[in-house]
C-alpha positions as CSV (number, residue, x, y, z in Angstrom):
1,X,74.0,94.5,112.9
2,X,75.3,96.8,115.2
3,X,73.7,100.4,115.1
4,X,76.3,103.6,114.5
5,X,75.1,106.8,114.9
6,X,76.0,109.6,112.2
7,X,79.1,110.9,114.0
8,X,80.1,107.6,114.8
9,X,80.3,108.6,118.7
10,X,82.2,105.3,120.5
11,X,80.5,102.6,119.2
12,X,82.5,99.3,120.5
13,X,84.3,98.7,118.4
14,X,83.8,101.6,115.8
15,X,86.8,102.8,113.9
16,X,87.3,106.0,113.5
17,X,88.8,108.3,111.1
18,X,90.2,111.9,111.4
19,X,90.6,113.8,108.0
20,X,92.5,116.5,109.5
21,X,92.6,119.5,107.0
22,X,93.6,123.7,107.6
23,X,92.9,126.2,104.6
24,X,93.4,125.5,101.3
25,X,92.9,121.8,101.8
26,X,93.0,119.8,98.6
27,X,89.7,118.9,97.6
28,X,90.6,115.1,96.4
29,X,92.5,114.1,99.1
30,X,89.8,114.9,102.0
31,X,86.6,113.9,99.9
32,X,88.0,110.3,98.3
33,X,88.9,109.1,101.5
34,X,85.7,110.5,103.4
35,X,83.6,109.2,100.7
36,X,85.0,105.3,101.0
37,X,85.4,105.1,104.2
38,X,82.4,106.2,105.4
39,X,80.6,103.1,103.0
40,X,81.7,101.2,106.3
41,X,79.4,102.8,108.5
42,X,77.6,99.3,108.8
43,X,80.8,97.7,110.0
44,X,81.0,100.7,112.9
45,X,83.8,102.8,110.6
46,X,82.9,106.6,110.9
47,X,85.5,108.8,108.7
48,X,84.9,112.9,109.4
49,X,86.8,116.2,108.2
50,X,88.1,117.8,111.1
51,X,90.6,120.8,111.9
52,X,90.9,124.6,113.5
53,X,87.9,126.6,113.7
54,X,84.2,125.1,112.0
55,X,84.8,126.5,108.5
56,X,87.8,126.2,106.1
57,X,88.0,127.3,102.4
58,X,89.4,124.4,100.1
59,X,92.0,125.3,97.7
60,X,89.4,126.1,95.2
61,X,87.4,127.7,97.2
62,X,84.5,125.7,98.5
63,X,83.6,126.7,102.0
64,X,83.0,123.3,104.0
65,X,82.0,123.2,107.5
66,X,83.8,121.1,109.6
67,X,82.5,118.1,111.7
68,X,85.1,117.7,114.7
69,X,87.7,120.2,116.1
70,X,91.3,119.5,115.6
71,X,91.8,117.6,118.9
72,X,89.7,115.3,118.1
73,X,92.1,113.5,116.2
74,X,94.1,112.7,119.3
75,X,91.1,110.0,120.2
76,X,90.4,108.9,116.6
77,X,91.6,105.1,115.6
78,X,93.6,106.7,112.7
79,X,94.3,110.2,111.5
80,X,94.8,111.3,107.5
81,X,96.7,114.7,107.0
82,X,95.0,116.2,104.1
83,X,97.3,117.9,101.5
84,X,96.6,121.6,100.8
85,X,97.8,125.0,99.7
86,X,99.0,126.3,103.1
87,X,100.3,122.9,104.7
88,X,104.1,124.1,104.6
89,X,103.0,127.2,106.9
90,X,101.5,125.2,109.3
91,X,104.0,123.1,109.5
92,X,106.0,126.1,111.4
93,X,102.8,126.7,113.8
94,X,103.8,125.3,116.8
95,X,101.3,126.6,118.7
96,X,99.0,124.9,116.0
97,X,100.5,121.5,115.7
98,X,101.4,121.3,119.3
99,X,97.4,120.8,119.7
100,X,98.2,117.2,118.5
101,X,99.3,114.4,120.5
102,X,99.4,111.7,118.1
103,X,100.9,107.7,118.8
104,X,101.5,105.4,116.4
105,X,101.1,102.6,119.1
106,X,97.8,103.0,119.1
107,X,96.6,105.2,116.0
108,X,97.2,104.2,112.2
109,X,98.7,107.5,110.6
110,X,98.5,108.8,107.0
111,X,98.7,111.7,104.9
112,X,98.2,112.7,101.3
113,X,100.8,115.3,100.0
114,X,101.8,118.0,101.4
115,X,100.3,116.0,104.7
116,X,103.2,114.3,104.9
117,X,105.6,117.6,105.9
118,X,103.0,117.6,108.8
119,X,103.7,114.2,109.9
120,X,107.2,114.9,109.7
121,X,107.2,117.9,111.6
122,X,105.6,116.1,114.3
123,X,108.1,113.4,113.9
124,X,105.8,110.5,112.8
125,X,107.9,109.7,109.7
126,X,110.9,108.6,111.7
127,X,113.6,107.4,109.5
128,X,110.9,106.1,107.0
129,X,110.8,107.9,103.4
130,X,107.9,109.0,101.8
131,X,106.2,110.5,98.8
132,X,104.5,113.6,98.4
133,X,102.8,115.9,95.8
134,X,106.1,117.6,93.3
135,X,105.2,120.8,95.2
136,X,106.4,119.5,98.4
137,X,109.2,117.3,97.9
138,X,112.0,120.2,98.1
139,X,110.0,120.6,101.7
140,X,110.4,117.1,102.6
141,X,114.0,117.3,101.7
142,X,114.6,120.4,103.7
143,X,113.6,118.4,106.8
144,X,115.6,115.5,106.3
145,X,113.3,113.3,104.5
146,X,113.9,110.7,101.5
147,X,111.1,111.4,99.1
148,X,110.1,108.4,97.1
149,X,109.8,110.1,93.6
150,X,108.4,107.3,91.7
151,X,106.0,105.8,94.2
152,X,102.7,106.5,94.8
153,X,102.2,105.1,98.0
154,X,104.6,103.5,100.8
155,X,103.8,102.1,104.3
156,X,105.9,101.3,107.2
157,X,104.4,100.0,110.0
158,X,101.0,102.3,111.3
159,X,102.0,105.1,109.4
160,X,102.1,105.9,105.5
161,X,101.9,108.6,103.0
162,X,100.3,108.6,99.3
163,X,101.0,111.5,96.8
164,X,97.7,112.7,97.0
165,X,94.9,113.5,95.1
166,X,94.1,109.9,92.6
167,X,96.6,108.3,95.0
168,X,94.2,108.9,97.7
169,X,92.4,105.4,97.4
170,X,95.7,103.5,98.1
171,X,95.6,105.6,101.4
172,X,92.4,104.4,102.0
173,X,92.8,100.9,100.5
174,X,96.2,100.4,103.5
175,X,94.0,101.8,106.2
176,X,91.2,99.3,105.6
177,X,93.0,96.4,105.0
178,X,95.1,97.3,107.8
179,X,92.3,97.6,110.0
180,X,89.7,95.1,108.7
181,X,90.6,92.7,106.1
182,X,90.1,92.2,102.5
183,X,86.4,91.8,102.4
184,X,85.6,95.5,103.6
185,X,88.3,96.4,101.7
186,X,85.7,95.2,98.8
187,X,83.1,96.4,100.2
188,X,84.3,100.0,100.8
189,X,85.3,100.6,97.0
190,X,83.5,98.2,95.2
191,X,80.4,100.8,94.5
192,X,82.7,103.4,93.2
193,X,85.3,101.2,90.9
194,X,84.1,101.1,87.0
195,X,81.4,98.6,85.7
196,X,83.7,95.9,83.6
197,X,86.9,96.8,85.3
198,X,85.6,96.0,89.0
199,X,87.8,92.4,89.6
200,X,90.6,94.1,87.7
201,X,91.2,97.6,89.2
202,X,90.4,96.1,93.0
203,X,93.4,93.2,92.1
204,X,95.4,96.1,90.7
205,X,95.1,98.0,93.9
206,X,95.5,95.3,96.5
207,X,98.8,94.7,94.6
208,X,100.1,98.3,94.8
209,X,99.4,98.3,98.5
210,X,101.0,95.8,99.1
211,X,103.7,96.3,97.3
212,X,104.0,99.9,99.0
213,X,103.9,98.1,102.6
214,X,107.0,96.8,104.4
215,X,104.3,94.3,106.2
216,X,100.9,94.7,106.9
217,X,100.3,96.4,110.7
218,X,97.6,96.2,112.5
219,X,96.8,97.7,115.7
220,X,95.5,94.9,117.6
C-alpha cells in the first residue's frame, strides 16, 4: 500500500481535493465532503479546506483554521466551491477570484450552493445549468444561468454543482466515481451510510448520480 502523508503532498498518483471556502462558509457543505473523501487516504486521495487568509468564521460561527491557501487549488486534481453566507460578494472580487486559474482539462470542478455563482463568475459553467441553494438562484439567473429547480445534483462533463448542504454526498459520490470507480465509491461512504439501509441508500445514490450526469468524465 502506498504510504500518503497527512497533507497528501504529491504522492504519484494522489488525488487531490481543494474545499475552497471564504467567510461564512456553510458548515455541511465543506465538512461532508472533507469527511468522505478523506476515507480514501489509503488509495492516495487527500481532500483539505483551503481559501484566503489561515482562519475563516463559518456561517455559524465556528472559527476553523485553514489547511492550504487559496492558490492552492490551482494544482489540486479537483476543486469544490463551498456554499456560504458571503459567496455572492465574492463573486464581485476580482482581485479575489482572479487568484484562480482553474481548467477543466485537467481539474474536476464542483460546487455546493452558492459555490456555483463562483464557478460561473469564473466562467466554468459554460452554457451548462445548474442548481443551487433557493438563496441563490435569483443570483444565478442574474448571470445568465438556468437554475435546475428540482434537481439536486447535475453534471456535465468535469464540472458539476449540488444544492448543497445533504446534497453534498452526490457531490462527492460524482467526483469519486468519476475519478476512481465504483468500489471506492463504497468504500468512501460505506462507514457513514445507516446500519440496515447500507445496500439501499448506496444503490439509491449511484442512481441519482447518474441520472444527474450527461456521461461519466474522467480525466485520464
Amino acid at each position: 500500500m502506498r504510504e500518503v502523508t497527512p497533507s497528501g503532498l504529491n504522492a504519484p498518483g494522489a488525488t487531490r481535493v481543494a474545499l475552497v471556502c471564504f467567510d461564512g462558509f456553510q458548515e455541511l457543505d465543506a465538512f461532508i465532503p472533507l469527511a468522505l473523501l478523506n476515507q480514501l487516504r489509503p488509495r492516495g486521495w487527500s481532500a483539505e479546506l483551503c481559501g484566503p487568509g489561515t482562519m475563516l468564521s463559518s456561517m455559524h460561527g465556528l472559527q476553523q483554521p485553514l489547511q492550504r491557501p487559496l492558490e492552492w487549488a490551482n494544482e489540486a486534481e479537483a476543486v469544490l466551491f463551498v456554499g456560504g453566507l458571503y459567496n455572492r460578494a465574492v463573486a464581485e472580487n476580482s482581485a479575489l477570484l482572479d487568484r484562480l486559474q482553474l481548467d477543466p482539462l485537467r481539474q474536476q470542478l464542483g460546487a455546493l450552493g452558492s459555490g456555483s455563482l463562483l464557478l460561473a463568475r469564473l466562467g466554468l459553467l459554460g452554457d451548462s445549468p445548474a442548481c443551487c441553494d433557493a438563496a441563490t438562484r435569483p443570483w444565478l439567473l442574474e448571470a445568465g444561468v438556468r437554475v435546475l429547480d428540482q434537481e439536486a445534483f447535475h453534471a456535465h462533463g468535469p464540472v458539476a454543482t449540488c444544492s448543497g448542504g445533504l446534497a453534498a454526498p452526490l457531490l462527492t459520490a460524482w467526483l469519486v466515481l468519476n475519478t476512481a470507480g465504483e468500489a471506492a465509491l463504497r468504500e468512501a461512504i460505506w462507514p457513514s451510510l445507516p446500519l440496515g439501509e447500507r445496500e439501499t441508500q448506496l444503490t439509491q445514490l449511484l442512481a441519482q448520480v447518474r441520472r444527474g450526469s450527461q456521461g461519466l468524465w474522467s480525466r485520464d
